[in-house]
C-alpha positions as CSV (number, residue, x, y, z in Angstrom):
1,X,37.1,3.1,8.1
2,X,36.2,-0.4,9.8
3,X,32.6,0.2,8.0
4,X,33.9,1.5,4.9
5,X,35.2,-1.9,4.4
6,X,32.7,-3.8,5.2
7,X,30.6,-1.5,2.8
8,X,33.3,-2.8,-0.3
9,X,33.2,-6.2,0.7
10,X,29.5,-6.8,0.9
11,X,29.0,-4.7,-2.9
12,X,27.9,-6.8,-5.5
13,X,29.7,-4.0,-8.2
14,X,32.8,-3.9,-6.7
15,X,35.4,-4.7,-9.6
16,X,37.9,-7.6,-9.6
17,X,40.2,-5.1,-12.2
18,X,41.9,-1.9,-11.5
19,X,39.3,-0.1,-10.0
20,X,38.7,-0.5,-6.6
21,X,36.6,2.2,-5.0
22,X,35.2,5.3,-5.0
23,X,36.8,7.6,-2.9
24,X,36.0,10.7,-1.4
25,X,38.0,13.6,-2.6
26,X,38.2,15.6,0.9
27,X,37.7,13.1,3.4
28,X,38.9,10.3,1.8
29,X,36.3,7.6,2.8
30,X,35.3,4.9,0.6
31,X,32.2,3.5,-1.0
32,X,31.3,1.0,-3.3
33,X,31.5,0.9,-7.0
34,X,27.5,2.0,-7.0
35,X,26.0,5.0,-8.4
36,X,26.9,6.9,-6.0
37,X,28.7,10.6,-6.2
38,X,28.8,12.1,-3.0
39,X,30.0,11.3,0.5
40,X,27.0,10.7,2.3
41,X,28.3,9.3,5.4
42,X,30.8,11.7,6.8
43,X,31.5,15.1,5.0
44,X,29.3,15.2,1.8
45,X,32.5,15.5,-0.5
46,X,32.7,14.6,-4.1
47,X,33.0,11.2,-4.7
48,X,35.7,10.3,-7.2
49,X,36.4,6.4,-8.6
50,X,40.6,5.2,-7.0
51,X,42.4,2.7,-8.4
52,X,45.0,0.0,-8.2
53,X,48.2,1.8,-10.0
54,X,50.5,-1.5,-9.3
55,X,47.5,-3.4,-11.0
56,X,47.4,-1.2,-14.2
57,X,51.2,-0.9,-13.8
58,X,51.5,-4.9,-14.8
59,X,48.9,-4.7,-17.8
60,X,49.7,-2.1,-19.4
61,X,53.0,-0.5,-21.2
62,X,53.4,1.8,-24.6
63,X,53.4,-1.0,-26.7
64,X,50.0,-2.5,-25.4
65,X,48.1,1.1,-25.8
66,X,49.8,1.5,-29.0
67,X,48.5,-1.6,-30.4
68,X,45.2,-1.1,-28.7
69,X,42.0,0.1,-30.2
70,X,42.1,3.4,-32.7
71,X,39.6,5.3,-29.3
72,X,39.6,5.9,-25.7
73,X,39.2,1.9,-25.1
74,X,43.3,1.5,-25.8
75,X,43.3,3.6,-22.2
76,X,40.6,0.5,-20.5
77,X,43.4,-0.3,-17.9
78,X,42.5,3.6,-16.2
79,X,38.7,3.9,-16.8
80,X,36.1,2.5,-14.9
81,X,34.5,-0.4,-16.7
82,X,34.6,-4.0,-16.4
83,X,33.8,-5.2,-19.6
84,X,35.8,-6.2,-22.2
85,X,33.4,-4.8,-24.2
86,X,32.5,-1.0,-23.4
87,X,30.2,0.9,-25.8
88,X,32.6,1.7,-28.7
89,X,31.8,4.7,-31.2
90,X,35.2,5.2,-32.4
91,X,35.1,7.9,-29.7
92,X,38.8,9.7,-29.4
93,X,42.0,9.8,-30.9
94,X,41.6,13.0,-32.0
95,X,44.2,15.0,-34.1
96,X,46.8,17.1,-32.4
97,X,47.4,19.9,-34.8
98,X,50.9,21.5,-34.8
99,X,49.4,24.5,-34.9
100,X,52.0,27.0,-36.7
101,X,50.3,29.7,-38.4
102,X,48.4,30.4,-34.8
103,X,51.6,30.4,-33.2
104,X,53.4,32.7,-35.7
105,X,50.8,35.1,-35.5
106,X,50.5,35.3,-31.5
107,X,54.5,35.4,-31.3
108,X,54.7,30.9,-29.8
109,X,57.2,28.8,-31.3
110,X,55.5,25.4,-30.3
111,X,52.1,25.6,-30.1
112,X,49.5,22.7,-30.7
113,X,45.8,22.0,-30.9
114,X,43.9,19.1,-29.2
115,X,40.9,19.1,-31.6
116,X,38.1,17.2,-30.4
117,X,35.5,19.4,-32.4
118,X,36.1,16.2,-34.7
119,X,35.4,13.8,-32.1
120,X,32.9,11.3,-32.8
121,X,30.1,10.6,-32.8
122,X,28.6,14.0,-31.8
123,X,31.8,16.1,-32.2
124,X,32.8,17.3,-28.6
125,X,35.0,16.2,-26.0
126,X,31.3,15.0,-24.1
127,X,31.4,11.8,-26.4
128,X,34.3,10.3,-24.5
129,X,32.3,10.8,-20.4
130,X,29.2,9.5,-22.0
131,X,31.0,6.6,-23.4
132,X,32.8,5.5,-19.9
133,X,29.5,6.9,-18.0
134,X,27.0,4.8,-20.4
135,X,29.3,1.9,-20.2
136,X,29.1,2.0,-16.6
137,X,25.8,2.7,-16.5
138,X,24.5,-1.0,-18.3
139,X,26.8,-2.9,-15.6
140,X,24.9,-1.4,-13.0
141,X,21.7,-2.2,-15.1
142,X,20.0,1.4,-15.4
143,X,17.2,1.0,-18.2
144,X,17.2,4.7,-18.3
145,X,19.6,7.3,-18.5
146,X,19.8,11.4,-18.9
147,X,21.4,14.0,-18.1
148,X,21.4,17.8,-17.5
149,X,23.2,19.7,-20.0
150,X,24.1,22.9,-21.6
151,X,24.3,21.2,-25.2
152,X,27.2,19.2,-26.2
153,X,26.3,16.5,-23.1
154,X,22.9,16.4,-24.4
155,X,23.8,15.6,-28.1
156,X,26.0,12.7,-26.8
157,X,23.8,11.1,-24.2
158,X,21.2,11.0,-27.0
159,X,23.8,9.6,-29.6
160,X,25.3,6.7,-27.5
161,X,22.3,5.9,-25.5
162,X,20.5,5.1,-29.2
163,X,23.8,3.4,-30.0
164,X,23.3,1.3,-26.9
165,X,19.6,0.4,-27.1
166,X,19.1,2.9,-23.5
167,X,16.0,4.6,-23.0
168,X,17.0,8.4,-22.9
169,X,15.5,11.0,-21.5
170,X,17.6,14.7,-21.2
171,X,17.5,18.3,-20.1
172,X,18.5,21.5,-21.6
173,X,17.9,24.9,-20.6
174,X,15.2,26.6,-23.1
175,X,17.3,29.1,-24.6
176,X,19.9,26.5,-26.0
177,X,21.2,27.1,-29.7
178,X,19.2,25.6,-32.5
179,X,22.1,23.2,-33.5
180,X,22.6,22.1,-30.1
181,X,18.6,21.0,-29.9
182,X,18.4,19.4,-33.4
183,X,22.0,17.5,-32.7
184,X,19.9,16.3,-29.9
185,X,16.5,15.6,-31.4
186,X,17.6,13.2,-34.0
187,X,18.1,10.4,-31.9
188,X,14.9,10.6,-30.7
189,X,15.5,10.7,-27.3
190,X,12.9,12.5,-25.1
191,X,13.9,16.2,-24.8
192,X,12.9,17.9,-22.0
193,X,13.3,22.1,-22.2
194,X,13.7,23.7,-19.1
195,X,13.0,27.6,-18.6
196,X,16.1,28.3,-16.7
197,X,19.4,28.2,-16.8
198,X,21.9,25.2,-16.2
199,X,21.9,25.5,-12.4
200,X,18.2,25.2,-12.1
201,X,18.2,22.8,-14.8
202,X,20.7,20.6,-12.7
203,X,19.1,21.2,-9.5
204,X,15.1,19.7,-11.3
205,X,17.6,16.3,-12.5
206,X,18.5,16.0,-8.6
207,X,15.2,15.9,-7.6
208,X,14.4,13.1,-11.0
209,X,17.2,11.1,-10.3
210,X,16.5,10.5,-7.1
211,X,12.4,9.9,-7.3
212,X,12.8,7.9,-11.1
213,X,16.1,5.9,-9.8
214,X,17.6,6.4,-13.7
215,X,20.9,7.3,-14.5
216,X,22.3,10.6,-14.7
217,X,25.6,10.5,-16.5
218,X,26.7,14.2,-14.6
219,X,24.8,13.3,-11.2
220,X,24.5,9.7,-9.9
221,X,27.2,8.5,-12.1
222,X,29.4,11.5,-12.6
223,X,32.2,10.0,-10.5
224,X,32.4,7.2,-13.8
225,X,31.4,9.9,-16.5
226,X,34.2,12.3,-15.3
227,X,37.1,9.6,-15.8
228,X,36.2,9.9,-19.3
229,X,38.2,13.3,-19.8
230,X,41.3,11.6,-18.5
231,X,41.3,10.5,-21.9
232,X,42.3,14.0,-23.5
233,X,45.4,14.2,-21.4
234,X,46.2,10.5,-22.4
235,X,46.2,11.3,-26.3
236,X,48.2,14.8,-25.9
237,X,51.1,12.4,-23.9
238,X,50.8,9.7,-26.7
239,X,50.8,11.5,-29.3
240,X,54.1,14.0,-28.2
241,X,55.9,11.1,-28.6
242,X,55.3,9.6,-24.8
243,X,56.2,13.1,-23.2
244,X,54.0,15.5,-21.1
245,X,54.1,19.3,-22.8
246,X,54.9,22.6,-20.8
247,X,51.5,24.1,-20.6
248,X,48.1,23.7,-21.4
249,X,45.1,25.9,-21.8
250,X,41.8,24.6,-21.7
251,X,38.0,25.6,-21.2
252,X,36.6,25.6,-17.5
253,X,32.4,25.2,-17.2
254,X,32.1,23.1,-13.8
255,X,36.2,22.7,-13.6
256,X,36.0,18.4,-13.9
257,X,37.9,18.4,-17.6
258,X,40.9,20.4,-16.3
259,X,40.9,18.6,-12.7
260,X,41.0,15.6,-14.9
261,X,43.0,15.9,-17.7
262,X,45.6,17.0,-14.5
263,X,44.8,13.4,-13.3
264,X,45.4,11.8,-16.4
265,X,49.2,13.1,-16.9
266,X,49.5,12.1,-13.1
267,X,48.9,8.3,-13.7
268,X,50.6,8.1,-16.7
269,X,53.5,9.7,-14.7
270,X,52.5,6.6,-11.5
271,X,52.5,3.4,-13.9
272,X,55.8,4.7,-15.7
273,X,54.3,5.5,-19.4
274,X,55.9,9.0,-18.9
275,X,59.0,11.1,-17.3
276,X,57.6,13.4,-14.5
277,X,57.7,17.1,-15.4
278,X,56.1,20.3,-13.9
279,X,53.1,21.3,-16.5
280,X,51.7,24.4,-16.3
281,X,47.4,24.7,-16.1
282,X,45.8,27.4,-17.3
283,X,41.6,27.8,-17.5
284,X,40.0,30.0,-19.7
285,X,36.0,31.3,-18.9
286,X,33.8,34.0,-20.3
287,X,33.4,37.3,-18.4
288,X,29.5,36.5,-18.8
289,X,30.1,33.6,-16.7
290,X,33.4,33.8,-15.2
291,X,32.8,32.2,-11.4
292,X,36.3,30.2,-11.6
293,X,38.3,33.4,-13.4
294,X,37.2,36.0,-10.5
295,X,37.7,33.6,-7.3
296,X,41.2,32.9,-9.0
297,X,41.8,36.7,-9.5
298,X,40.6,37.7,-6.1
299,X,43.2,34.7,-4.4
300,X,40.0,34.0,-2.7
301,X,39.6,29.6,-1.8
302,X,35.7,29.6,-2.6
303,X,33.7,30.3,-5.2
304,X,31.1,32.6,-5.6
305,X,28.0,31.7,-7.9
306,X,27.2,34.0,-10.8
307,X,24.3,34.0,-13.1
308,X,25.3,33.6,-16.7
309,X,24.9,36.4,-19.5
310,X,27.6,34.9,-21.9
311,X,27.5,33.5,-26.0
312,X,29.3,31.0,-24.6
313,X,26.5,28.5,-23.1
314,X,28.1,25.1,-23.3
315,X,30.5,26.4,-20.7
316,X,27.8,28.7,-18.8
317,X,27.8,26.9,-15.3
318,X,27.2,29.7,-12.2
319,X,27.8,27.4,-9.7
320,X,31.0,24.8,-10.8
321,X,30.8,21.8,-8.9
322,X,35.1,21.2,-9.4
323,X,35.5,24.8,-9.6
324,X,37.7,25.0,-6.2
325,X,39.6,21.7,-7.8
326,X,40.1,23.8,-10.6
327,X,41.7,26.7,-8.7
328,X,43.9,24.4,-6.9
329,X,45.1,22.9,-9.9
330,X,45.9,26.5,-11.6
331,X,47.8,27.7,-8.6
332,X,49.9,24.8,-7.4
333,X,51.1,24.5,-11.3
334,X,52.1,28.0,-11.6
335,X,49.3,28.6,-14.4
336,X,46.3,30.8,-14.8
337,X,42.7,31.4,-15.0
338,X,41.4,34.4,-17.6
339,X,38.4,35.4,-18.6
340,X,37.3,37.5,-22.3
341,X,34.3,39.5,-23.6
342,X,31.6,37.6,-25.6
343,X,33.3,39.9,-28.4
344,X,37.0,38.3,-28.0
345,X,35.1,35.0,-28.0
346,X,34.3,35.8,-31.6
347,X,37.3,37.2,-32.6
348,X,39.1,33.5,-30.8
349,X,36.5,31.5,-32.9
350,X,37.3,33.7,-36.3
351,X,41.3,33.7,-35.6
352,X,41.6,29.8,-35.2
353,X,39.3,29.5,-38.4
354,X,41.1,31.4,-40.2
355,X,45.1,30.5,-39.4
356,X,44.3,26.1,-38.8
357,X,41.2,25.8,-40.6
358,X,39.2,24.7,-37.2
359,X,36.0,25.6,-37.0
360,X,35.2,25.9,-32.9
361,X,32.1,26.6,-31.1
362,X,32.2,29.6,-28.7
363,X,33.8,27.3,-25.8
364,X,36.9,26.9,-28.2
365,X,36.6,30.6,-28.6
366,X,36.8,31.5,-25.2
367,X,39.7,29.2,-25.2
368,X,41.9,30.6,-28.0
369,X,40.9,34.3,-26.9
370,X,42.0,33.3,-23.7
371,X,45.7,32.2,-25.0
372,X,45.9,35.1,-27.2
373,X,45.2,37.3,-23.7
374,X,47.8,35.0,-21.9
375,X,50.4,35.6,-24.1
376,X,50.3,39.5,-24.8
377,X,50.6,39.8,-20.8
378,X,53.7,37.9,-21.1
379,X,52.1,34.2,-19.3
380,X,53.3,31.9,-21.5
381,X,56.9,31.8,-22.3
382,X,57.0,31.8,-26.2
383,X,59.2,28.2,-26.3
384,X,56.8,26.8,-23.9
385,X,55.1,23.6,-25.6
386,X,51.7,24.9,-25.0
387,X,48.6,22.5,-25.7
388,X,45.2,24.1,-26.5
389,X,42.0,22.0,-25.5
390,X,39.5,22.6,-28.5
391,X,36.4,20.6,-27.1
392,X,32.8,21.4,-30.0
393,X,32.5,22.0,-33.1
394,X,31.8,25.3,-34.4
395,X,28.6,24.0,-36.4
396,X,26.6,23.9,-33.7
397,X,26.8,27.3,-32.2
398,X,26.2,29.4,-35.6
399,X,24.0,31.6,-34.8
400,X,26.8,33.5,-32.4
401,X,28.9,34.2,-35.3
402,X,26.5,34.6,-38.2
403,X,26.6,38.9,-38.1
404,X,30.3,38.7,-37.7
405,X,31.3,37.0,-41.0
406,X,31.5,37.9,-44.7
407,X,28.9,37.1,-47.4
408,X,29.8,35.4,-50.6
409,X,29.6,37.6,-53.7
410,X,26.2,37.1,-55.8
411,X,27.1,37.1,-59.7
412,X,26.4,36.3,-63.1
413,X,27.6,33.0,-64.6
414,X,29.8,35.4,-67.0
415,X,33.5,36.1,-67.1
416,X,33.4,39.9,-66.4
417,X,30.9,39.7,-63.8
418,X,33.2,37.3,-62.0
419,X,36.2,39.4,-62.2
420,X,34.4,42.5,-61.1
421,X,33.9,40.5,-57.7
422,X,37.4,39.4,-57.7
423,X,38.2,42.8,-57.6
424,X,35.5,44.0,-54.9
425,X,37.1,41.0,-53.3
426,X,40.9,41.9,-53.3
427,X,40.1,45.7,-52.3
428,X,38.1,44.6,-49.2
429,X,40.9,42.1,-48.7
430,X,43.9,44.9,-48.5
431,X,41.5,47.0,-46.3
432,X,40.8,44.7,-43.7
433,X,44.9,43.9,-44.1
434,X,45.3,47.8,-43.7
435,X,43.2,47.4,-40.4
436,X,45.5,45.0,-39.1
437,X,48.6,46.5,-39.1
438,X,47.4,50.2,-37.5
């Protein structure tokens, strides 16, 4: 410990603020405020950032968020960023939808949705990491940043880099969705395609990072960049009117968002913004890539790589680097981890379309499949207030539900050949109704 001290005292990041450290999460040693992410010196844990709750205790209260910035920046007091002036995109504050016509139909009385598919500016939950990870990022004076992603990550590190005058350079697997590579491309970053999946894509940025000496927002700075997703569970309390709900259900890929979003209810609970109450975590995966889902289901306390086969790419990691987190979490909150066919994927990305008017991607799919599952096996008590995590937009993964959707009726710009249609139109309508109900 002697030497980890010494380490803090002779960094030249080490903040003055409310961050103090980062912290290993097994061990418990402690670093400085470098880009650093894993324990090198003793048990090669996961290095996460620990802060000063008595410090953000005396600068914040409801009324200073409140009045705070309309994004994640209101919430500066828990992130890990110096500046007074992080990189801003109006990232955040995204709606959460009372969601009654989904809760009517699965049988819930008090069921909401945490819609970041609207977030900005590349419309998933990956906006607010890159925002605390980029900020970070230009303290510690990287040039160049990147990242490995399945997507979503790439589409953001593009955006805010170009926002922030970084050099970018970022890798996808190959196979990504059309969408996902043009959200990417626009903002001209340099693309790079791997042929392979995520794992081997994250595995080839190990080996950059460390010989180029950039940036990786989800490697050498993912300690920062995962702080971001605190964020989420900071809105959800805010916005319920300063109170924690009963249960959430949200998508697990490497297990961070759900490890932290746990984390962010706990230090709202430690500085006082919130009552303490027991919330129940549950995870939803796809059974194409379902690592998390079958350790949890087996009670086994590791996690077994897989090799994805799953629609559902932005949340296709084999090998989760939080997944035991995640499983902790689930269990010691009396909640649960589910998986669902690529097939109830569609069906979850067609049902919240069609009751909320949210247009997911096939993570938010998973998720609301995975809640529909959850409930008809009796897991979530029906006056629960349940929170689902919607985290992409439903633009960029079209090609998944193109074949699974109507077609608009081609007619005449005449009277009667419109009400021919309307009557095609109605008739299909009472069928599928029909279908429903047997």
């Amino acid at each position: 410990m002697t030497q980890a001290i010494d380490r803090l005292a002779g960094s030249s990041t080490l903040s003055q603020k409310t961050f103090t450290a980062l912290q290993c999460k097994e061990c418990g040693e402690q670093y400085g405020l470098g880009a650093k992410h894993v324990c090198e010196d003793v048990c090669f844990g996961p290095l996460e950032v620990a802060y000063d709750y008595d410090a953000i205790k005396r600068q914040v209260s409801r009324a200073t968020i409140e009045a705070g910035p309309h994004s994640i920046w209101r919430y500066k007091a828990f992130l890990p960023v110096e500046t007074d002036t992080p990189i801003d995109v109006g990232t955040g504050m995204t709606p959460l939808v009372k969601a009654n016509r989904l809760a009517r139909q699965l049988g819930l009385k008090n069921l909401y949705i945490k819609n970041d598919a609207v977030n900005m500016p590349t419309l998933s939950f990956k906006d607010r990491v890159v925002s605390v990870a980029l900020s970070r990022a230009k303290e510690l004076g990287f040039g160049t940043v990147s990242c490995a992603s399945t997507g979503n990550l790439a589409n953001s590190t593009a955006a805010i880099a170009a926002h922030a005058g970084l050099e970018c350079c970022v890798f996808i697997p190959a196979d990504l969705e059309a969408g996902k590579i043009l959200g990417t491309l626009i903002y001209n970053p340099t693309l790079m395609a791997v042929k392979g999946n995520y794992d081997q894509v994250n595995r080839l940025c190990s080996e950059v990072a460390n010989t180029h000496g950039w940036g990786f927002v989800n490697i050498n700075l993912r300690p920062y960049y995962s702080e971001g997703s605190k964020t989420l569970g900071f809105e959800v309390a805010e916005q319920l009117g300063w109170e924690l709900p009963d249960h959430i259900v949200a998508p697990l890929a490497s297990g961070s968002l759900f490890t932290k979003i746990y984390k962010g209810f706990n230090e709202f609970v430690k500085t006082g913004l919130v009552e303490d109450k027991a919330v129940r975590f549950s995870g939803a995966q796809a059974e194409g890539c379902s690592p998390i889902s079958q350790a949890f289901k087996e009670g086994r306390d590791f996690i077994t790589p897989v090799k994805p086969n799953t629609i559902a790419k932005s949340i296709a990691i084999g090998n989760p680097a939080d997944g035991m987190y995640a499983l902790e979490v689930a269990r010691k909150t009396n909640g649960h981890i589910e998986d669902v066919t690529d097939a109830e994927i569609i069906d979850g990305m067609k049902l919240l379309a069609e009751t909320e008017g949210i247009f997911t991607e096939t993570a938010g799919g998973t998720t609301v499949a995975v809640l529909k599952k959850l409930v008809e096996a009796g897991k979530i008590n029906p006056d629960e207030k349940t929170v689902v995590f919607i985290t992409g937009n439903g633009l960029k993964t079209t090609e998944s539900i193109q074949s699974h959707i109507g077609e608009p009726f081609t007619i005449e710009p005449k009277l009667d050949s419109f009400e021919r249609a309307w009557e095609r139109a109605n008739t299909l309508n009472r069928l599928e109704w029909q279908q429903t109900q047997v």
